[in-house]
Backbone as XML, in Angstrom:
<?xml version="1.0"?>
<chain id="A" units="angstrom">
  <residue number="1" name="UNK">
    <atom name="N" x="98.575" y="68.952" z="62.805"/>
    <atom name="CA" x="99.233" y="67.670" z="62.690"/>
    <atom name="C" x="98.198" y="66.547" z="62.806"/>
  </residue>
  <residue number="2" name="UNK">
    <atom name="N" x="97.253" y="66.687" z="62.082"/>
    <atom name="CA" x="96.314" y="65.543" z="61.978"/>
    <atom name="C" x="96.871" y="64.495" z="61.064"/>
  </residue>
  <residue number="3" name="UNK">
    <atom name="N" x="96.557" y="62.926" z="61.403"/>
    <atom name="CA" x="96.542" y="62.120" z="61.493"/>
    <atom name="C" x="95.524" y="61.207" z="60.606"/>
  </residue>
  <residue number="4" name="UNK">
    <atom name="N" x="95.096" y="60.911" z="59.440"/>
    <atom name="CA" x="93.885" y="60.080" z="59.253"/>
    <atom name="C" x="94.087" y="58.804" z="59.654"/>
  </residue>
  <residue number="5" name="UNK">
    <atom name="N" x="93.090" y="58.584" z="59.716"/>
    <atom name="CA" x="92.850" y="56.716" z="60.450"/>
    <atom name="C" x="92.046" y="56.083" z="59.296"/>
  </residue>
  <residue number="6" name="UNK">
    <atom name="N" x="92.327" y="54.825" z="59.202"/>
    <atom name="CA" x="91.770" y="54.230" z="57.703"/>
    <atom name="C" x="91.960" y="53.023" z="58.108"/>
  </residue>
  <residue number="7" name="UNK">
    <atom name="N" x="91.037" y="51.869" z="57.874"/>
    <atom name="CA" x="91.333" y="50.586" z="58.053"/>
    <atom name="C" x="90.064" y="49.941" z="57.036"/>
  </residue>
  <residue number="8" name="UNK">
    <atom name="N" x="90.338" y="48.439" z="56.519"/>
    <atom name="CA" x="89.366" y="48.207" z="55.838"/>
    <atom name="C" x="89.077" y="47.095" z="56.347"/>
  </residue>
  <residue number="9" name="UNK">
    <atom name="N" x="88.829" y="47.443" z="57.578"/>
    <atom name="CA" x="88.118" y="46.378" z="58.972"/>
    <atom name="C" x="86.800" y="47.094" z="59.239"/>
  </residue>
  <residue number="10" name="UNK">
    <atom name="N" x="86.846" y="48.511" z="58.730"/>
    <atom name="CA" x="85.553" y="49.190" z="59.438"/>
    <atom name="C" x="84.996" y="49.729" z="57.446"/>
  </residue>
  <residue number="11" name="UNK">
    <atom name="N" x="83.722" y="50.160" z="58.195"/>
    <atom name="CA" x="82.762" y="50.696" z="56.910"/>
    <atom name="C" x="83.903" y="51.708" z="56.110"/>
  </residue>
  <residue number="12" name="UNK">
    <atom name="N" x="83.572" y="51.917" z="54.495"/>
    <atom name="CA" x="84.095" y="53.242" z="54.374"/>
    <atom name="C" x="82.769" y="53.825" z="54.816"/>
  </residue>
  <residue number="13" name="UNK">
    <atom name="N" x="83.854" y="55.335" z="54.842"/>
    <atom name="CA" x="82.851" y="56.640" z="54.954"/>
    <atom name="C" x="81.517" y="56.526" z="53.890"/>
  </residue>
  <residue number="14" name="UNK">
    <atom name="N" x="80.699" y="57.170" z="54.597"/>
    <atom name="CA" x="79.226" y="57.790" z="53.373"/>
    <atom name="C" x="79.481" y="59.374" z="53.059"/>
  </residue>
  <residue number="15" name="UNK">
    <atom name="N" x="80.238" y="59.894" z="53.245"/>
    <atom name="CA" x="80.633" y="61.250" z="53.130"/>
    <atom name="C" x="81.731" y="61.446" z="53.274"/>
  </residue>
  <residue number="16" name="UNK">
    <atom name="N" x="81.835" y="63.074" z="53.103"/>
    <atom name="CA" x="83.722" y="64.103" z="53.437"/>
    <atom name="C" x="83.677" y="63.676" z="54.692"/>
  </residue>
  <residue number="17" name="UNK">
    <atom name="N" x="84.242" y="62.433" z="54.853"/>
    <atom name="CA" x="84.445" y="62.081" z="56.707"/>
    <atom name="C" x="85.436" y="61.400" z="56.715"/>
  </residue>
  <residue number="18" name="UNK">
    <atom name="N" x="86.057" y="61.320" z="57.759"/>
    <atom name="CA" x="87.363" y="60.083" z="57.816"/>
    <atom name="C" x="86.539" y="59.329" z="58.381"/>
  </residue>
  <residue number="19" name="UNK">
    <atom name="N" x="87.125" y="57.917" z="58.794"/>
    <atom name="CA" x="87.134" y="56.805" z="59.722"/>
    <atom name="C" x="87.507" y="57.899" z="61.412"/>
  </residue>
  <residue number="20" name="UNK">
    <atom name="N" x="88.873" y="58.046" z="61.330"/>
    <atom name="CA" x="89.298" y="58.305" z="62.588"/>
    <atom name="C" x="90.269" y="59.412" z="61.700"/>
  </residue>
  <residue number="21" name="UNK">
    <atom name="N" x="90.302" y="60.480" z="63.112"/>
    <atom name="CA" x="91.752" y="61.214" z="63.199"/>
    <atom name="C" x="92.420" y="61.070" z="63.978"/>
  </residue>
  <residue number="22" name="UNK">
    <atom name="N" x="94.088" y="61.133" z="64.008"/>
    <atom name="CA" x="94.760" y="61.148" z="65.403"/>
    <atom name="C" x="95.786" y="62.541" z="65.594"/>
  </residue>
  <residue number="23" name="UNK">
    <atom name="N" x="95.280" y="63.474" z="66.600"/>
    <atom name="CA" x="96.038" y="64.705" z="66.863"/>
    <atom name="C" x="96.593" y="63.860" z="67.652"/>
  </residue>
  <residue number="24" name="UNK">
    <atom name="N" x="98.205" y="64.215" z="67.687"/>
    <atom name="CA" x="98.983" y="63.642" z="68.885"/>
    <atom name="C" x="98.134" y="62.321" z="69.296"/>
  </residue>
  <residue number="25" name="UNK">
    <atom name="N" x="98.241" y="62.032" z="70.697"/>
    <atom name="CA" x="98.091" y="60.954" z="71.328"/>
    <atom name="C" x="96.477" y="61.233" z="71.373"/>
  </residue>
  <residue number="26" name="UNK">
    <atom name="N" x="95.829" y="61.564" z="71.096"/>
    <atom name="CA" x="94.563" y="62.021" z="71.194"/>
    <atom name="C" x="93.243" y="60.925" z="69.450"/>
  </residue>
  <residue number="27" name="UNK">
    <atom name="N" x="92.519" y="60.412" z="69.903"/>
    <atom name="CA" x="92.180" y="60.008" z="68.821"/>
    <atom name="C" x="90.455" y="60.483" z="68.865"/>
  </residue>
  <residue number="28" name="UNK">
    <atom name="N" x="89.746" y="60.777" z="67.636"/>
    <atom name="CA" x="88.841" y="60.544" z="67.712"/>
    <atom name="C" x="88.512" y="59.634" z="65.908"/>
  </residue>
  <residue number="29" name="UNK">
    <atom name="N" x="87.191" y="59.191" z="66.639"/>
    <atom name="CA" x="86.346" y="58.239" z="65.465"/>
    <atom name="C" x="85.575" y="59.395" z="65.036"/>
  </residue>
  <residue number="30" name="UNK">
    <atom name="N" x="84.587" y="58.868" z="63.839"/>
    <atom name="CA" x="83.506" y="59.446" z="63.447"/>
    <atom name="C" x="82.666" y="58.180" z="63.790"/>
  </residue>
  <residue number="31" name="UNK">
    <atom name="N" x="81.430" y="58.829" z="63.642"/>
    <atom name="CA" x="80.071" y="58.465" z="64.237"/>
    <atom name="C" x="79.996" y="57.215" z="63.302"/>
  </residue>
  <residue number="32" name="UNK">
    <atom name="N" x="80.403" y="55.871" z="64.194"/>
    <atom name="CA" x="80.058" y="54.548" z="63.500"/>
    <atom name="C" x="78.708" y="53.407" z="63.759"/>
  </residue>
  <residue number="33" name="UNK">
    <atom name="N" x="78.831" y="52.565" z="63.304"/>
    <atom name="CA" x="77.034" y="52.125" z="63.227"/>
    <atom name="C" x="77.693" y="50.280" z="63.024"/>
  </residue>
  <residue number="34" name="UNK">
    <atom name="N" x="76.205" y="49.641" z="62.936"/>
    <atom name="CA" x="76.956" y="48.266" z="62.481"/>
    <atom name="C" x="76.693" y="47.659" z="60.969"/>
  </residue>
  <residue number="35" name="UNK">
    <atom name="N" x="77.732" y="48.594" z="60.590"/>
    <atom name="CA" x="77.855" y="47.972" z="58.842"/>
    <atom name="C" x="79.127" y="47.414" z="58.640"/>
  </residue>
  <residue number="36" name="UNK">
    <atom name="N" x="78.681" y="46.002" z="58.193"/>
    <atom name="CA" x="79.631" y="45.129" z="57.910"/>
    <atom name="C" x="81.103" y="45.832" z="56.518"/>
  </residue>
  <residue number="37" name="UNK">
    <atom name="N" x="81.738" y="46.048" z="57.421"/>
    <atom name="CA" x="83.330" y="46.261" z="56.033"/>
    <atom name="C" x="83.311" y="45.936" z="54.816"/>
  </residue>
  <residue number="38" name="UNK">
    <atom name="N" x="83.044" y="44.582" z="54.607"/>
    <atom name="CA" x="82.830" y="43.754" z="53.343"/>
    <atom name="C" x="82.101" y="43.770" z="52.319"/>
  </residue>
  <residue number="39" name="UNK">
    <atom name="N" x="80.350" y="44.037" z="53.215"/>
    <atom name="CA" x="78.949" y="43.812" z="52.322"/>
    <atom name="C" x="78.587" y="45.368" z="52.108"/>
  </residue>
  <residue number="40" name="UNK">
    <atom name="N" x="78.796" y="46.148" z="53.010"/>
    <atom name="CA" x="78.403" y="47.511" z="53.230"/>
    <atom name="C" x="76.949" y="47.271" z="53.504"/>
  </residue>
  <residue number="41" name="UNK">
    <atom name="N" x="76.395" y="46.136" z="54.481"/>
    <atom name="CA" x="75.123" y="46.029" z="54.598"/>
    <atom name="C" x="75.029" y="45.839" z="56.025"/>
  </residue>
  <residue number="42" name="UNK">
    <atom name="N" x="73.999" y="46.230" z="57.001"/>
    <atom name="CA" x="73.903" y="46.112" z="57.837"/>
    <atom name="C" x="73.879" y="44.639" z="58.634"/>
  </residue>
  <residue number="43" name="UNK">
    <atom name="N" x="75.034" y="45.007" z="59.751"/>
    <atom name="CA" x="75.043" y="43.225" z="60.306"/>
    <atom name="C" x="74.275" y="42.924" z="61.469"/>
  </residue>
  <residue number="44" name="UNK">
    <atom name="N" x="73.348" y="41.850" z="61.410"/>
    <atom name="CA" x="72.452" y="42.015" z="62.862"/>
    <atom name="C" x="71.533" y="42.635" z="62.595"/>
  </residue>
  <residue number="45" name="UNK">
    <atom name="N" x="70.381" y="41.951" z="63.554"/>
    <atom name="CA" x="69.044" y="42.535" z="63.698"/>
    <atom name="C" x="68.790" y="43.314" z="65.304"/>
  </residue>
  <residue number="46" name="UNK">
    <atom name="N" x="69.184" y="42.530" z="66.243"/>
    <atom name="CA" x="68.850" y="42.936" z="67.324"/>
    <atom name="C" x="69.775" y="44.354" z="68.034"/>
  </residue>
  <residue number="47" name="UNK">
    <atom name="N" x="69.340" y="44.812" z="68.756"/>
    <atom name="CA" x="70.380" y="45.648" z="69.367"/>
    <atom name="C" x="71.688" y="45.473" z="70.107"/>
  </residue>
  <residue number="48" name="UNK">
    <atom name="N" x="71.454" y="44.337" z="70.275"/>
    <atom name="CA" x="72.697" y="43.308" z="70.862"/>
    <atom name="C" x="73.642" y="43.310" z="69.482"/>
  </residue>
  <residue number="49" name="UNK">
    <atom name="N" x="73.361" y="42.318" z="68.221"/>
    <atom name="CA" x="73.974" y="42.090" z="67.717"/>
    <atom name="C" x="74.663" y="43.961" z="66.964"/>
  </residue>
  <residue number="50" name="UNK">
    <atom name="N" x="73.926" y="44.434" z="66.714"/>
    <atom name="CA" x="74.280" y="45.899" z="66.220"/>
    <atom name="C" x="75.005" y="46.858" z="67.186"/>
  </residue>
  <residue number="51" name="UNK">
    <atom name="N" x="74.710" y="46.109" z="68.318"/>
    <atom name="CA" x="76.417" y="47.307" z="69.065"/>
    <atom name="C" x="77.581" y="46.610" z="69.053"/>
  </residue>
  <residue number="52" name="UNK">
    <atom name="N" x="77.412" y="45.125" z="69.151"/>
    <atom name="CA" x="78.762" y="44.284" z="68.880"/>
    <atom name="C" x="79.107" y="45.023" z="67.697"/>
  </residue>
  <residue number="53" name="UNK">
    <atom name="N" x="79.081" y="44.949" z="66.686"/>
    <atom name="CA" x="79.652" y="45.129" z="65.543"/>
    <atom name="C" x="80.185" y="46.703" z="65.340"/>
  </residue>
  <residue number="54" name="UNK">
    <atom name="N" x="79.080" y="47.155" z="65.893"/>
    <atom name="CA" x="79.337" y="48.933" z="66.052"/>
    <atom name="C" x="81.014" y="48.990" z="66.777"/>
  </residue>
  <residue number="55" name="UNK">
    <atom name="N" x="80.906" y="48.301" z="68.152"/>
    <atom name="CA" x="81.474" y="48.720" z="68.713"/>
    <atom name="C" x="82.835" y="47.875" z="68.296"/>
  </residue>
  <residue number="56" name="UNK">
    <atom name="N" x="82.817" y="46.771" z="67.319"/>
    <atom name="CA" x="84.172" y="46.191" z="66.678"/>
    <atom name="C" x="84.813" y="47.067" z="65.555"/>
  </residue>
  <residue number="57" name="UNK">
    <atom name="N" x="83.866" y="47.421" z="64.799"/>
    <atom name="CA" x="84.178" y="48.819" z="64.002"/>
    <atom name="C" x="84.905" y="50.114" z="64.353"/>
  </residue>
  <residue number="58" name="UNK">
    <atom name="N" x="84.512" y="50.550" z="65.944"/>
    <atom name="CA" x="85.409" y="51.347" z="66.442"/>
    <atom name="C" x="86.724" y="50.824" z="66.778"/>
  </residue>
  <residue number="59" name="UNK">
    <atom name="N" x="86.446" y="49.651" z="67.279"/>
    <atom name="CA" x="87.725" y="48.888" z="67.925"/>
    <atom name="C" x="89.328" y="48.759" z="67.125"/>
  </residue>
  <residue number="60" name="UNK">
    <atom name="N" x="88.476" y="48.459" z="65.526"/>
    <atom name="CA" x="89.351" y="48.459" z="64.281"/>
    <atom name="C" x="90.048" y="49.724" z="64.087"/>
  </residue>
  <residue number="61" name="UNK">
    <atom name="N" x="89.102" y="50.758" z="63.899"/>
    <atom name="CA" x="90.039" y="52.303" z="63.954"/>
    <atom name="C" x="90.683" y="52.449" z="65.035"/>
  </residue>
  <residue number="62" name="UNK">
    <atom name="N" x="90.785" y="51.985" z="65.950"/>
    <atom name="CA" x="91.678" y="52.341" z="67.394"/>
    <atom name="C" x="93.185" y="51.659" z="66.916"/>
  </residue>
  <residue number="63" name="UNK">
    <atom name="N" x="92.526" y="50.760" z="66.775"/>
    <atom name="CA" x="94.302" y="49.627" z="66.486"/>
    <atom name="C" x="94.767" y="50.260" z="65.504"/>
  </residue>
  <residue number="64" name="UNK">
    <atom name="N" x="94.274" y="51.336" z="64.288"/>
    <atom name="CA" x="95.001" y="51.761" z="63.264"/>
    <atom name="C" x="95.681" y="52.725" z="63.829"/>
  </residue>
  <residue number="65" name="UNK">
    <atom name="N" x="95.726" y="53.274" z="65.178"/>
    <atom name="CA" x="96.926" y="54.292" z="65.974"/>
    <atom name="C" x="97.557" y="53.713" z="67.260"/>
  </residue>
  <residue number="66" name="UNK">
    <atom name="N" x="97.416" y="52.481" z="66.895"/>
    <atom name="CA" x="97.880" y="51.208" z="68.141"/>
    <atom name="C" x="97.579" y="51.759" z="69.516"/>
  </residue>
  <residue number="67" name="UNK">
    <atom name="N" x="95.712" y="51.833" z="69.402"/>
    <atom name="CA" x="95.148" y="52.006" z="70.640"/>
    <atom name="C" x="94.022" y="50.946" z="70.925"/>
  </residue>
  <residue number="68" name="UNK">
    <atom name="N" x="93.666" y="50.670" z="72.328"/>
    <atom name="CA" x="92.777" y="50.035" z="72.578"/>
    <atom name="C" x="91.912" y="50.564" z="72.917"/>
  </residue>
  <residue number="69" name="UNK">
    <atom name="N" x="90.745" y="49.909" z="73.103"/>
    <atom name="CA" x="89.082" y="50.150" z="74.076"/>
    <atom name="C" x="89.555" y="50.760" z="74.927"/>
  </residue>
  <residue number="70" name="UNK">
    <atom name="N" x="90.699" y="50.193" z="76.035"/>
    <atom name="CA" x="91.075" y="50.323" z="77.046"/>
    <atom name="C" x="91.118" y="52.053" z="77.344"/>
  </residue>
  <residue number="71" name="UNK">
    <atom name="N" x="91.544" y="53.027" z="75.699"/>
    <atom name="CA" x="92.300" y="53.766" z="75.552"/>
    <atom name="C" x="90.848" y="54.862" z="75.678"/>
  </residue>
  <residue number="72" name="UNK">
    <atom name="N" x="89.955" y="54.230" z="75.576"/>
    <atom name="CA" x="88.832" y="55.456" z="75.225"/>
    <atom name="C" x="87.762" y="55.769" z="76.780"/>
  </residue>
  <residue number="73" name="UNK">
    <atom name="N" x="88.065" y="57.401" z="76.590"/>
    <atom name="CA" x="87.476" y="58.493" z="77.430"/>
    <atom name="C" x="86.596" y="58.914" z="77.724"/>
  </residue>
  <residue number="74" name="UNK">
    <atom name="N" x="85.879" y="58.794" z="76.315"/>
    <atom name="CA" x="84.502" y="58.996" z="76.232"/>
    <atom name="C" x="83.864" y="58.872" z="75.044"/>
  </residue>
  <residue number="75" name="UNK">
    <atom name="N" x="82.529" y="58.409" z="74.996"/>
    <atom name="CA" x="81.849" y="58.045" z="74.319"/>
    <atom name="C" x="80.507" y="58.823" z="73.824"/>
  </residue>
  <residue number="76" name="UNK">
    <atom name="N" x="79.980" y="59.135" z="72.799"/>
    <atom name="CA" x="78.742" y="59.344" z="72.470"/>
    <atom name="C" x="77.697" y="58.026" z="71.563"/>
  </residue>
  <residue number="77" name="UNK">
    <atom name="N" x="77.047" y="58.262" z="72.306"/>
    <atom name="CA" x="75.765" y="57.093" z="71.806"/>
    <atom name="C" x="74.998" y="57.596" z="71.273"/>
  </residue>
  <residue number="78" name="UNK">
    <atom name="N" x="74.297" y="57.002" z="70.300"/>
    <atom name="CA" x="73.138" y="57.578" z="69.815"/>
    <atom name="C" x="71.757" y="56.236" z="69.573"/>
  </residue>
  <residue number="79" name="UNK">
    <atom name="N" x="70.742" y="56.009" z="70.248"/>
    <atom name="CA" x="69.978" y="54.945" z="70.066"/>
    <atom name="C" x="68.639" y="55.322" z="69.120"/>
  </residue>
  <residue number="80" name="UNK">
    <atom name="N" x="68.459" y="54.356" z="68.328"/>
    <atom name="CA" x="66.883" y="54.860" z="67.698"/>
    <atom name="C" x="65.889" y="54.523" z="68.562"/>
  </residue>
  <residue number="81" name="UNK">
    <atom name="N" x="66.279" y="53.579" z="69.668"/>
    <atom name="CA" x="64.965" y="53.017" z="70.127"/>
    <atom name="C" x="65.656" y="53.174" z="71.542"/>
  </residue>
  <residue number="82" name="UNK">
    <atom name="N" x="65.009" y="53.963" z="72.713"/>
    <atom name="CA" x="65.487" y="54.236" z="73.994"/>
    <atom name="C" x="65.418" y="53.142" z="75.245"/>
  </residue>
  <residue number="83" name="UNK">
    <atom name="N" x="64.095" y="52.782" z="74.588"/>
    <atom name="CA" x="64.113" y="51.295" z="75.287"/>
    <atom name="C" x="64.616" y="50.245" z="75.188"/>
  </residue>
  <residue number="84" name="UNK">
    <atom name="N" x="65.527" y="50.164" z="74.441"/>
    <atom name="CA" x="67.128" y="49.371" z="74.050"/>
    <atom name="C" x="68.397" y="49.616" z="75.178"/>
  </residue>
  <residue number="85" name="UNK">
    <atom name="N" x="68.070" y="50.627" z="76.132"/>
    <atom name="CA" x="68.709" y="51.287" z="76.453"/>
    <atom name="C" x="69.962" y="49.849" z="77.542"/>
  </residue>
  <residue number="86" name="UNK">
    <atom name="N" x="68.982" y="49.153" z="78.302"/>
    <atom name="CA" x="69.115" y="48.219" z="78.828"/>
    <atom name="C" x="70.370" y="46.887" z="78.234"/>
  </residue>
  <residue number="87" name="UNK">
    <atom name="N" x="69.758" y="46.528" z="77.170"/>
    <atom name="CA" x="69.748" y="45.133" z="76.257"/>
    <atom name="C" x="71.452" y="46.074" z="75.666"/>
  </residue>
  <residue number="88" name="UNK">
    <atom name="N" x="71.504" y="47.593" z="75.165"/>
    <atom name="CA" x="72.660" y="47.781" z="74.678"/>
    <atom name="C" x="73.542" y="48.059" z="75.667"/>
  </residue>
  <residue number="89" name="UNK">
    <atom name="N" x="73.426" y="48.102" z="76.960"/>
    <atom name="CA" x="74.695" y="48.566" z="78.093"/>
    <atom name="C" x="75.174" y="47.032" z="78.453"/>
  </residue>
  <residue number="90" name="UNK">
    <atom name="N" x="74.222" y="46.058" z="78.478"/>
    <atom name="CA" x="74.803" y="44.303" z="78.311"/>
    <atom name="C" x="75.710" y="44.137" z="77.393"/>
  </residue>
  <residue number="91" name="UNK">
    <atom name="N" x="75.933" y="44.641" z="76.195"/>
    <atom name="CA" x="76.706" y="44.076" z="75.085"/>
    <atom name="C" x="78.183" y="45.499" z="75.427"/>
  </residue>
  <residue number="92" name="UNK">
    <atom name="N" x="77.159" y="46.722" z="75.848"/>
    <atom name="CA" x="78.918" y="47.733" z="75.920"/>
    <atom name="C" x="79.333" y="47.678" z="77.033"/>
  </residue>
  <residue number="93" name="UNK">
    <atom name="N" x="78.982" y="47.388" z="78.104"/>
    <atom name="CA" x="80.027" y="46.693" z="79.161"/>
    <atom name="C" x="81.268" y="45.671" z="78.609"/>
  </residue>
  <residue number="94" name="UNK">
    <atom name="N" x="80.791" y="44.774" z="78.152"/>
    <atom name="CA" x="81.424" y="43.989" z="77.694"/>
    <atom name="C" x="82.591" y="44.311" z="77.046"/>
  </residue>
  <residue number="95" name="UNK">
    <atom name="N" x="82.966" y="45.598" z="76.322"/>
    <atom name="CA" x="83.977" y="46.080" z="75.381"/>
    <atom name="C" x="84.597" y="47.340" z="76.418"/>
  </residue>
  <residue number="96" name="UNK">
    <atom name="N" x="84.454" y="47.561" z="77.504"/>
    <atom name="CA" x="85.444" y="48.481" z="78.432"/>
    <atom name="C" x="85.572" y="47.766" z="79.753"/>
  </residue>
  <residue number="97" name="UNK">
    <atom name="N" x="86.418" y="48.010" z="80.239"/>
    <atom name="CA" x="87.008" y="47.999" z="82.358"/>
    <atom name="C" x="86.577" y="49.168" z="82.775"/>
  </residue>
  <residue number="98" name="UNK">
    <atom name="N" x="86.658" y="48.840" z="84.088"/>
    <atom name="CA" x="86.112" y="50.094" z="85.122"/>
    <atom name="C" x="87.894" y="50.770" z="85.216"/>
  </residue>
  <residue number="99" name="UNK">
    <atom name="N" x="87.781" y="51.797" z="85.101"/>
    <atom name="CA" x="86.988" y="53.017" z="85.212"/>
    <atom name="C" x="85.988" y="53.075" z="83.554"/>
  </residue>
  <residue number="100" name="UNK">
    <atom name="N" x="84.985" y="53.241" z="83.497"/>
    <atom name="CA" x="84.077" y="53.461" z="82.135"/>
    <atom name="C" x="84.451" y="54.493" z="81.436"/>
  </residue>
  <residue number="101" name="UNK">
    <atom name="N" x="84.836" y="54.635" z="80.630"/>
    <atom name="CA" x="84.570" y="55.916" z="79.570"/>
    <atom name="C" x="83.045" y="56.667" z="80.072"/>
  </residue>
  <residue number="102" name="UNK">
    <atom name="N" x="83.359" y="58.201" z="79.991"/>
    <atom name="CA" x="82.565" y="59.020" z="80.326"/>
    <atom name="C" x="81.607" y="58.880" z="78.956"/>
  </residue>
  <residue number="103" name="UNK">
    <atom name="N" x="80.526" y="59.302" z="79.115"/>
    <atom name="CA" x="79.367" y="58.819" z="77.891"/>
    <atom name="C" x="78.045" y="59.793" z="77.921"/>
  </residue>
  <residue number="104" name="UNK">
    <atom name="N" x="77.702" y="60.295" z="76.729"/>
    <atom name="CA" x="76.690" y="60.641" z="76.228"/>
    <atom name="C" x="75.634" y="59.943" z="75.780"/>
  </residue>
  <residue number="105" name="UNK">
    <atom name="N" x="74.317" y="59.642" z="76.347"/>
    <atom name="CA" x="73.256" y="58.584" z="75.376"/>
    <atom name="C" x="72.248" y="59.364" z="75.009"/>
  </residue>
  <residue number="106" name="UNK">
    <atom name="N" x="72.154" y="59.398" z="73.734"/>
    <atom name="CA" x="70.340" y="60.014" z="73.273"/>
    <atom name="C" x="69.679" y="59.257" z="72.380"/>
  </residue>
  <residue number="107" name="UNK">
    <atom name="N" x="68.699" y="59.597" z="72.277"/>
    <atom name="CA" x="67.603" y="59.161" z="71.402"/>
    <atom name="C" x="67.413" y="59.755" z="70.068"/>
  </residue>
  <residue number="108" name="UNK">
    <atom name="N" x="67.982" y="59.184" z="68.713"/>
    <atom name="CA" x="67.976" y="60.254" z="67.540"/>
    <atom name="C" x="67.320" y="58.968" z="66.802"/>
  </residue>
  <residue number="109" name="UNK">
    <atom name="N" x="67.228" y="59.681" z="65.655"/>
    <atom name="CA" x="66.301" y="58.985" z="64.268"/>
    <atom name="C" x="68.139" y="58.507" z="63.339"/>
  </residue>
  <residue number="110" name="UNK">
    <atom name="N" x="67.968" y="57.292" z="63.441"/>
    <atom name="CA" x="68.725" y="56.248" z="62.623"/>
    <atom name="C" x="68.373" y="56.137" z="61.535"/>
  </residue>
  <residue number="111" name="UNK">
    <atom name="N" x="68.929" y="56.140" z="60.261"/>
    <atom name="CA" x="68.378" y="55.439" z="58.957"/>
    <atom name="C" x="68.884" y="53.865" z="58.856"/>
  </residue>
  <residue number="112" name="UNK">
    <atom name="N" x="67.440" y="53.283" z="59.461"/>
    <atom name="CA" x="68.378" y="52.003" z="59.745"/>
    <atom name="C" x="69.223" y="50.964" z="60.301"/>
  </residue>
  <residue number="113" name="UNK">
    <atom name="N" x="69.523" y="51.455" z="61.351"/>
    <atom name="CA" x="70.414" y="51.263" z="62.623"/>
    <atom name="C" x="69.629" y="51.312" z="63.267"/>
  </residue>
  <residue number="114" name="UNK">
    <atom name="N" x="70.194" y="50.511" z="64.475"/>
    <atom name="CA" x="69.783" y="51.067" z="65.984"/>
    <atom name="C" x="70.783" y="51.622" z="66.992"/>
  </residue>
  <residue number="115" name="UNK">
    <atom name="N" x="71.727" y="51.657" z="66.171"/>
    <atom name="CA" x="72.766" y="52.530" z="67.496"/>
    <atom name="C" x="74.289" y="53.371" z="66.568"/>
  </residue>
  <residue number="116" name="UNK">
    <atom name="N" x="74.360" y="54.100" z="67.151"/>
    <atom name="CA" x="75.462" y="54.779" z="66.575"/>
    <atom name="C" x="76.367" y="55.366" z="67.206"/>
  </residue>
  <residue number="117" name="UNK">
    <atom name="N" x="77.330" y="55.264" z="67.185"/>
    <atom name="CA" x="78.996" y="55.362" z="68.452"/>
    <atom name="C" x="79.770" y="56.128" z="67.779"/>
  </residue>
  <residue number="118" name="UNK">
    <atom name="N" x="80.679" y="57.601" z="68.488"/>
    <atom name="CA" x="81.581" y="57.574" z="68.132"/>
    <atom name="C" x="82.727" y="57.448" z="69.808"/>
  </residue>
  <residue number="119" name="UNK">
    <atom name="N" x="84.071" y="57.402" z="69.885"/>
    <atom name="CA" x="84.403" y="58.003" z="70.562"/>
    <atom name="C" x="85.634" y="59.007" z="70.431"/>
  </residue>
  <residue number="120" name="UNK">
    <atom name="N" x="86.056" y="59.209" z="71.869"/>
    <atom name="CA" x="87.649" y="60.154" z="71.747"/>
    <atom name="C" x="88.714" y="58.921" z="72.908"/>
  </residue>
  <residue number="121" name="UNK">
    <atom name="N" x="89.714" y="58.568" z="72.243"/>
    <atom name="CA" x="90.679" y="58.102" z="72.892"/>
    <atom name="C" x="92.113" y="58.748" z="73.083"/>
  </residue>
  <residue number="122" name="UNK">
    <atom name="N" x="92.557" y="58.143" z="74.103"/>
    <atom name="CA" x="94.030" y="58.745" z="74.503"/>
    <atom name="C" x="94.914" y="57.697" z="74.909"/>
  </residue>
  <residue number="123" name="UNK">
    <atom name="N" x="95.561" y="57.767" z="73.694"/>
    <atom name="CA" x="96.765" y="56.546" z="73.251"/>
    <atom name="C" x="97.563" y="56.494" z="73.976"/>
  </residue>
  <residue number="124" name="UNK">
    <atom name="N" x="98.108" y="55.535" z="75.173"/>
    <atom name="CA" x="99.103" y="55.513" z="76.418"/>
    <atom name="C" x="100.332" y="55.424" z="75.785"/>
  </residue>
</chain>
């Protein structure tokens, strides 16, 4: 009983990928980045500005199963540059409350990006 998630607030896919699925109350994203919806070009230079957007991109697929930030469990990160590590937990604080989503951070090779998010939420 999967669910696709589709909004044209967030990137399309670059591949056989959805945006989001929703099993039951359960949601997950695919691995999003900060590409503007519109231009399909990357928005922002800094790592600041590229998790805002990353993380508005997820935000958009959440509301397409009328869920919030609020709603998400956990997170995987992916940074190109580790020493960002700092400068990007300033901008993702900002998009959750305590209790935090449980979270994965590593260091991978971006084409382009500097950060890449997916998560799993659970729709109240």
């Amino acid at each position: 009983m999967k669910k696709e998630l589709k909004t044209k607030l967030a990137p399309v896919p670059a591949g056989p990928y959805s945006q989001g699925i929703q099993v039951g109350n359960t949601i997950y994203t695919a691995g999003q980045g900060p590409i503007d919806a519109e231009t399909g070009q990357v928005a922002g230079e800094t790592i600041e500005e590229q998790t805002a957007k990353t993380l508005e991109n997820i935000k958009h697929i959440l509301e397409q199963a009328g869920a919030a930030m609020d709603d998400v469990v956990k997170t995987t990160v992916h940074l190109s540059d580790l020493a960002d590590f700092h400068a990007f937990n300033e901008v993702y604080k900002q998009y959750f409350n305590e209790p935090y989503p449980v979270r994965t951070t590593v260091g991978s090779q971006l084409m382009g990006i500097k950060v890449e998010i997916d998560v799993v939420a659970i729709r109240k």
